[in-house]
C-alpha positions in Angstrom: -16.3 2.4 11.6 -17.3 5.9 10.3 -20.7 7.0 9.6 -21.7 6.0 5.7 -22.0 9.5 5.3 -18.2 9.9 5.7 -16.8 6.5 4.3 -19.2 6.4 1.0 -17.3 9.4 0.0 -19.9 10.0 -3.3 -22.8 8.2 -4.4 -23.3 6.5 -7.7 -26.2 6.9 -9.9 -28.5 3.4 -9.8 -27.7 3.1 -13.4 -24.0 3.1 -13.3 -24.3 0.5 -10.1 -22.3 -2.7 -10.6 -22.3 -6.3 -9.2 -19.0 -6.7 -7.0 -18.4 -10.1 -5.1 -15.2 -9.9 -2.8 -13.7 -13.0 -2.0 -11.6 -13.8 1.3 -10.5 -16.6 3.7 -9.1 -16.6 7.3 -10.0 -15.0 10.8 -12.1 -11.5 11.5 -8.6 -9.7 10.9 -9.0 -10.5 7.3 -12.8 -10.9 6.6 -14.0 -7.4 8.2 -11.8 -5.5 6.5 -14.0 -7.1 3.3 -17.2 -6.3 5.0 -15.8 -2.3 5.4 -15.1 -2.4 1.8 -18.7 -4.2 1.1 -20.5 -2.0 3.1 -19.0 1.1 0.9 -19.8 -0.2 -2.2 -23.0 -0.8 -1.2 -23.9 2.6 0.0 -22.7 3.7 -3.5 -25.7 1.7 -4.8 -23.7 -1.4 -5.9 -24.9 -5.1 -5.5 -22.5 -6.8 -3.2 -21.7 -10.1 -2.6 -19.4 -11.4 0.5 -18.0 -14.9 -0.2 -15.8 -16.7 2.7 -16.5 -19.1 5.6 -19.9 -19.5 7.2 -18.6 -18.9 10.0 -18.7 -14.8 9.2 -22.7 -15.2 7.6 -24.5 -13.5 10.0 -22.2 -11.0 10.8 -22.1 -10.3 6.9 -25.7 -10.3 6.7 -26.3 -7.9 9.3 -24.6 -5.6 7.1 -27.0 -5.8 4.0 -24.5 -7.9 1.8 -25.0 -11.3 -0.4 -23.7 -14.2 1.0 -21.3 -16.8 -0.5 -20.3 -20.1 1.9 -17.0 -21.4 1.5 -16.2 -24.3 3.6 -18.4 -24.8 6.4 -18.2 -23.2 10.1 -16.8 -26.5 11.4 -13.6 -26.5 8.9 -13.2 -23.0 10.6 -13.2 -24.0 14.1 -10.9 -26.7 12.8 -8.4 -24.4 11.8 -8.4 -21.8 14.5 -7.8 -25.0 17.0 -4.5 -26.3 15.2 -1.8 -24.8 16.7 -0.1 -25.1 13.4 -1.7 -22.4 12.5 0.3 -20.1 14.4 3.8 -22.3 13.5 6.7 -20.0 12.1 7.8 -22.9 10.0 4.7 -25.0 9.3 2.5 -22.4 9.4 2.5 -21.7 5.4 2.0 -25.2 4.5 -0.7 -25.8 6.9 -3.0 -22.7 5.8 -2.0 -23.8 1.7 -3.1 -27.2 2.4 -6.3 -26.4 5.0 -7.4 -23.2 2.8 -5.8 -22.2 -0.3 -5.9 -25.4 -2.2 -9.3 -26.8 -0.4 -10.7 -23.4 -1.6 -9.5 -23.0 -5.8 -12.7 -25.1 -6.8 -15.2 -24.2 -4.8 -14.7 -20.2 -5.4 -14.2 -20.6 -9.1 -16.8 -22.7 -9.3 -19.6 -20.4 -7.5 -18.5 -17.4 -9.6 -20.4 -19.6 -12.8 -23.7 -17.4 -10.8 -21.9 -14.4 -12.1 -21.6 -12.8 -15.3 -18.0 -10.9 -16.1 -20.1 -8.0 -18.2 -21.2 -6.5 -15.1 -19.2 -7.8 -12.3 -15.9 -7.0 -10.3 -14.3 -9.0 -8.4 -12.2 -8.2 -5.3 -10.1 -10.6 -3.7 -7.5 -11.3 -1.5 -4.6 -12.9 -2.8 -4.7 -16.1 -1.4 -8.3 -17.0 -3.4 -6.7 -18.5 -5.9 -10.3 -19.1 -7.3 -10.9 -15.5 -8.3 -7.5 -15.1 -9.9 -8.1 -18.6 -12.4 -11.5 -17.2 -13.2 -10.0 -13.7 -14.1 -7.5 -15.8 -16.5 -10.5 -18.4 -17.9 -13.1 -16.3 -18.0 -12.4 -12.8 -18.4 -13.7 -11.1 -15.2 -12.0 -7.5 -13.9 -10.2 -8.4 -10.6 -8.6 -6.4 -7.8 -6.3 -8.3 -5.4 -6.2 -6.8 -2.0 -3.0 -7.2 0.3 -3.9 -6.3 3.5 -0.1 -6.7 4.8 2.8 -5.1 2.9 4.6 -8.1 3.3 2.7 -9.9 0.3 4.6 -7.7 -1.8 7.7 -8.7 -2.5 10.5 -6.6 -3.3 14.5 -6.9 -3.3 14.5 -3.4 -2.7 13.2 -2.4 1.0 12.5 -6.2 1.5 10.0 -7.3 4.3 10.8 -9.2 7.2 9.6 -12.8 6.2 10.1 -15.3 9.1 13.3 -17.9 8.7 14.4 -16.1 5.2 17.8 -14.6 6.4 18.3 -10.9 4.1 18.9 -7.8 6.0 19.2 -3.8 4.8 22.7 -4.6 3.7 22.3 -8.5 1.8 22.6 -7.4 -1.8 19.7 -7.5 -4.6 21.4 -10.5 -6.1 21.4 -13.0 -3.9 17.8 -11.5 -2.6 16.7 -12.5 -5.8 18.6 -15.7 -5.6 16.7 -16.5 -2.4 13.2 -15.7 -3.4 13.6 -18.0 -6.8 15.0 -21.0 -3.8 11.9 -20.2 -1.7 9.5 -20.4 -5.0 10.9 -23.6 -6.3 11.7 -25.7 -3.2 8.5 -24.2 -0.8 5.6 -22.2 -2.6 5.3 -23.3 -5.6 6.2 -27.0 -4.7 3.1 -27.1 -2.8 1.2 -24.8 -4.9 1.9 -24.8 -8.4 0.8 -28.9 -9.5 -2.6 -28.8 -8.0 -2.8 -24.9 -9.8 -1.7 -25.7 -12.8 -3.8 -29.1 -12.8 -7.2 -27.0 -12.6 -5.9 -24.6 -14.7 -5.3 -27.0 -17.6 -8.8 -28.9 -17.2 -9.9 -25.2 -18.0 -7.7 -25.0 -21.7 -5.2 -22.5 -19.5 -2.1 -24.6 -20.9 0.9 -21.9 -19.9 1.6 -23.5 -16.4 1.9 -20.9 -13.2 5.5 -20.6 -12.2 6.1 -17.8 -9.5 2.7 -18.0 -7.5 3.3 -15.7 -5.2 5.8 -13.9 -6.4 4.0 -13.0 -9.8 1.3 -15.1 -10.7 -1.0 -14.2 -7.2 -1.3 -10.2 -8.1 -4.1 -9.6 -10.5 -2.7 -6.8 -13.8 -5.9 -5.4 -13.5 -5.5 -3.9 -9.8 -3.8 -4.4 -6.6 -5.2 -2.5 -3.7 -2.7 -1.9 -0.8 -5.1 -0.7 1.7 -1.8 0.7 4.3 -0.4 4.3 3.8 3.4 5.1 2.0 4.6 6.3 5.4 3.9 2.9 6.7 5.2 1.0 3.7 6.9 2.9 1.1 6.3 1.7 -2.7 9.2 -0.4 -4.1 10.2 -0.3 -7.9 9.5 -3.7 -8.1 5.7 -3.9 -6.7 3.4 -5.0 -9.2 2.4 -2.0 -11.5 -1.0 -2.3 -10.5 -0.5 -1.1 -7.2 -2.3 1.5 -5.5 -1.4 2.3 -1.8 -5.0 3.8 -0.3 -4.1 4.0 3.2 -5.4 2.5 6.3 -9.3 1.3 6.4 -11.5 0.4 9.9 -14.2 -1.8 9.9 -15.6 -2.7 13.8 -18.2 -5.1 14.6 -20.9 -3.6 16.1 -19.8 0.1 15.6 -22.3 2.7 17.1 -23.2 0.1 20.2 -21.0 1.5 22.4 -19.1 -0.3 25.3 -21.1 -2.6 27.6 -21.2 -0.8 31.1 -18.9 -3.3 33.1 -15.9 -2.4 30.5 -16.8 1.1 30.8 -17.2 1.4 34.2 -13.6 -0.2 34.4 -12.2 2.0 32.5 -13.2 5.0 34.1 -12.7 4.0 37.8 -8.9 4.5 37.0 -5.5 4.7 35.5 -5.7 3.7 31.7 -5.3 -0.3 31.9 -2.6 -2.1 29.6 -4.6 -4.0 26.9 -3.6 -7.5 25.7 -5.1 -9.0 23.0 -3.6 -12.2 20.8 -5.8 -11.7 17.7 -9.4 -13.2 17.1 -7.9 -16.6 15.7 -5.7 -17.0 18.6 -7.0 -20.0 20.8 -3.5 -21.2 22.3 -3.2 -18.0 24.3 -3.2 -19.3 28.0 0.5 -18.8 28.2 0.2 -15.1 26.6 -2.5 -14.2 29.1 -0.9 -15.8 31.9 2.2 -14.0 31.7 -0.1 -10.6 30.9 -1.6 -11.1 34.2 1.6 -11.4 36.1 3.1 -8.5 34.1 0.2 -6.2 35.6 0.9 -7.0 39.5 4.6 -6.6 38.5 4.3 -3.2 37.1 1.6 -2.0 39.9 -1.0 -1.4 36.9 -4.6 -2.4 36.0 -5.0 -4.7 32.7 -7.6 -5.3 30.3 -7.8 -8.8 28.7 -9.7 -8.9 25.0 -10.2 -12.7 24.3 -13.1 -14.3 22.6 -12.3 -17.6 24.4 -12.7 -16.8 27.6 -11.6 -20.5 28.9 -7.8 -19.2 28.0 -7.7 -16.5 30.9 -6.7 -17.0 34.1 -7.8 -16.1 37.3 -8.0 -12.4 37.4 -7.3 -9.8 40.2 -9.9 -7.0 40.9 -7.4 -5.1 38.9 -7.4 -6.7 35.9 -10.8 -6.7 33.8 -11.5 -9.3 30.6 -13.9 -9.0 27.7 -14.9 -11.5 24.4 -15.0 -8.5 22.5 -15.2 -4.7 22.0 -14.6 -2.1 19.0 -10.5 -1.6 19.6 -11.7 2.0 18.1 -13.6 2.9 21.5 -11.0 1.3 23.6 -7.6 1.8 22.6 -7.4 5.6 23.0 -8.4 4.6 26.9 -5.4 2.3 27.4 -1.6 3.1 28.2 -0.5 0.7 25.9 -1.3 -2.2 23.4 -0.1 -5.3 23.2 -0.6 -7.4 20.7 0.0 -10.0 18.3 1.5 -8.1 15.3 -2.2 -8.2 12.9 -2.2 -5.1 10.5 -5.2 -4.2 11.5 -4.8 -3.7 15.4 -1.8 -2.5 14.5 -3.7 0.7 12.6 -6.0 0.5 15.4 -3.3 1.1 18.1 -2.0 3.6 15.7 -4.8 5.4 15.5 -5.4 5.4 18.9 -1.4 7.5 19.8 -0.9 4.6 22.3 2.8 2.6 22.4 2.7 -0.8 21.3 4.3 -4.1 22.5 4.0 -6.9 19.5 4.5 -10.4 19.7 5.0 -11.7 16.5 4.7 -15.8 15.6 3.9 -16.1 11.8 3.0 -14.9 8.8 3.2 -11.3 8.6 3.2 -10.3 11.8 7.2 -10.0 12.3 7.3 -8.1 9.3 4.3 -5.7 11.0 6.1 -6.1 14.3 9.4 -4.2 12.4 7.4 -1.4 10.4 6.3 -0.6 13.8 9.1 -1.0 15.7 11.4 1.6 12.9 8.2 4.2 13.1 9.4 4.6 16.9 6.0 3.4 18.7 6.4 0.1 19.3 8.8 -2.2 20.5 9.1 -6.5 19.8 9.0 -9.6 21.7 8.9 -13.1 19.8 6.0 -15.1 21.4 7.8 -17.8 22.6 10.0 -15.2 24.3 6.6 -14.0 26.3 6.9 -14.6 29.9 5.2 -12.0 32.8 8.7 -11.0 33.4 9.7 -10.2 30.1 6.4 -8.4 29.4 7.0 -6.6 32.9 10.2 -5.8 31.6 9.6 -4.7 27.4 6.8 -2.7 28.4 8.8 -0.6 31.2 11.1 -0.3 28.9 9.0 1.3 26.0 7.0 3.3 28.1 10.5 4.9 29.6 11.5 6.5 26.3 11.5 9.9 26.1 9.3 11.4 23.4 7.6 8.1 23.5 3.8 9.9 23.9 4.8 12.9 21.3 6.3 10.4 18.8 3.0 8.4 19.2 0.5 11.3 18.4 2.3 12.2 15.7 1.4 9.0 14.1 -2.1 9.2 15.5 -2.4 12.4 13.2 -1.3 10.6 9.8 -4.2 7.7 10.2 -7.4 8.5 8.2 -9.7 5.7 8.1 -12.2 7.7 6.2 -9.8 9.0 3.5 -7.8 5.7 3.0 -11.8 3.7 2.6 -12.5 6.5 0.3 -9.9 5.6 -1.7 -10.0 2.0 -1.7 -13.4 2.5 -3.2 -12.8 5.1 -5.7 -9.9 2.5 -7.0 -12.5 -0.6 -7.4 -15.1 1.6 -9.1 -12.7 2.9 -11.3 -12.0 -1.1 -12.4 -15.4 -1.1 -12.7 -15.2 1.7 -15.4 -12.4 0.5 -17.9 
């Protein structure tokens, strides 16, 4: 993360400083990106509040921010141990019916602490909590999509997993399958349980279209990725403002701890592997990560905060819980990774090639952005063997241009700039 120097961009006055509470759910890849944006407003002289798991409290503590528990720390672990999680077909309904749903009450009900005179709120799109209580009670909401693929469009349409349109299937029947996936999928397991809150609160005109309407607050919707990575389509919600990429690391400023640094300088830059922070059914991905290392005659770096997922590991290979991607990415030949948008800026950032392996969620769709910006190349997870790692990387690192191709991205990333932006959007909701 950048100095607060840099990423405040201007300071408020104290009498023109609002109350903001920002409202998320899932793994580090979605909360920090929250805290980046809470520490901001806060160094602009704003009173922030973090609300999501309790599982993220200290680490949003540390940072000077209100807390707000959703769930407890145990429903967390719950979740990040189901391997339904990380299901291309069940992996929608599992997070609607262990988050989204579970989570409408409880977040509209601990807004009641807040008055919508003098606060903001900013939330992801699946807190379907702070979009009801924008609706019932009048508060000023931004809804932050952190993936491009939560906006739909028939247009330049994202790559959703098991929803079969390509470049050339025409707007028509694009349109025709979004309204199939609406009634018979999202809003069949959405929409009564909405709509039932919604009524006890005298909100009669039922929700149809959750997540293709309904989810993206008119007030604002920040898009925290840059135009070159995801153009703007005619049919985003009008409220959209693209800011560009953000950063937030844990523990910025501590620097690497001396065994990863000592590793890293001792030789050739190491491939890094990393599944995501959610990821705890990674033995397979790590196994074959390892194998792809001795096959390739290169050193490897393993980034896994559950350490009892790694195998045995050569003298060659070296494997850390965790370290700020921002200090170690530009050290690495290559990156792979599980397709999150936010390593993905990190690798970006860094003018290193990528290797994704995409399961759910938005990850193929990031996996493809990727993939047509020339820097990165796919392999489905279940698809990941040490062969076929051995193999795809090869591969990618054999392209000519591949390093030039890679900087040039590397110089379009500005974590500063897009934060600043972010920011100056919120505050000016804050204003109207």
């Amino acid at each position: 993360m950048a100095p607060r120097a840099m990423i405040t961009g201007r300071q408020r006055p104290s009498g023109a400083s609002m109350r903001y509470v920002l409202c998320t759910m899932g793994s580090a890849g979605d909360v920090f990106p929250m805290i980046g944006l809470g520490v901001g407003l806060k160094a602009r002289g704003h009173a922030v509040w973090l609300m999501t798991n309790p599982y993220f409290q200290r680490r949003i503590e540390a940072e000077g921010l209100g807390f707000l528990p959703i769930g407890t720390a145990a429903d967390f672990e719950a979740a990040m141990d189901d391997p339904r999680l990380w299901d291309a077909r069940r992996g929608f309904e599992y997070v609607v019916e262990s988050g989204m749903l579970p989570g409408l009450p409880a977040t509209y009900d601990a807004l009641d602490a807040f008055d919508p005179l003098d606060t903001v709120l900013v939330a992801s799109g699946l807190m379907f909590g702070a979009r009801v209580a924008q609706e019932a009670r009048g508060f000023r909401l931004a809804t932050v999509h952190l993936q491009p693929s939560m906006l739909r469009s028939v247009y330049e349409t994202a790559c959703y997993p098991g929803l079969p349109v390509g470049p050339r299937t025409p707007r028509w029947l694009k349109r025709l399958a979004f309204a199939g996936i609406d009634r018979f999928l999202i809003d069949r397991l959405i929409a009564p349980e909405l709509n039932a809150f919604r009524r006890r609160l005298g909100l009669a005109e039922p929700v149809v279209s959750v997540f293709g309407r309904w989810m993206h607050s008119p007030d604002l919707v920040v898009a925290p990725f840059p135009g070159w990575f995801a153009a703007p389509q005619p049919d985003w919600p009008a409220a959209t403002r693209l800011t560009g990429f953000a950063r937030y690391d844990a523990d910025d400023g501590a620097g690497l701890d001396a065994g990863l640094d000592a590793f890293l300088a001792e030789g050739a830059a190491p491939l890094a592997f990393t599944a995501g922070s959610a990821m705890r059914q990674g033995r397979d991905f790590f196994r074959a990560a390892v194998d792809a290392c001795e096959r390739l005659g290169q050193r490897g770096l393993l980034l896994s905060g559950h350490p009892e997922q790694l195998p045995a590991l050569p003298a060659t290979v070296h494997a850390v819980r965790y370290a700020p991607f921002s200090a170690v990415f530009p050290r690495c030949a290559a990156v792979v990774h599980h397709g999150g948008i936010g390593t993905a800026a990190q690798a970006l950032a860094a003018g290193v090639p990528q290797l994704v392996t995409p399961m759910a969620h938005d990850q193929p769709d990031n996996a493809a952005r990727l993939a047509r910006l020339g820097v990165a190349a796919s392999l489905p997870f279940a698809k990941v063997s040490g062969v076929a790692f051995a193999t795809t990387l090869a591969s990618l690192l054999a392209r000519p241009g591949l390093a030039e191709r890679c900087a040039e991205v590397a110089r379009r990333v500005d974590f500063d700039a897009g934060l600043v932006r972010a920011l100056d959007e919120i505050e000016a909701l804050a204003r109207r």
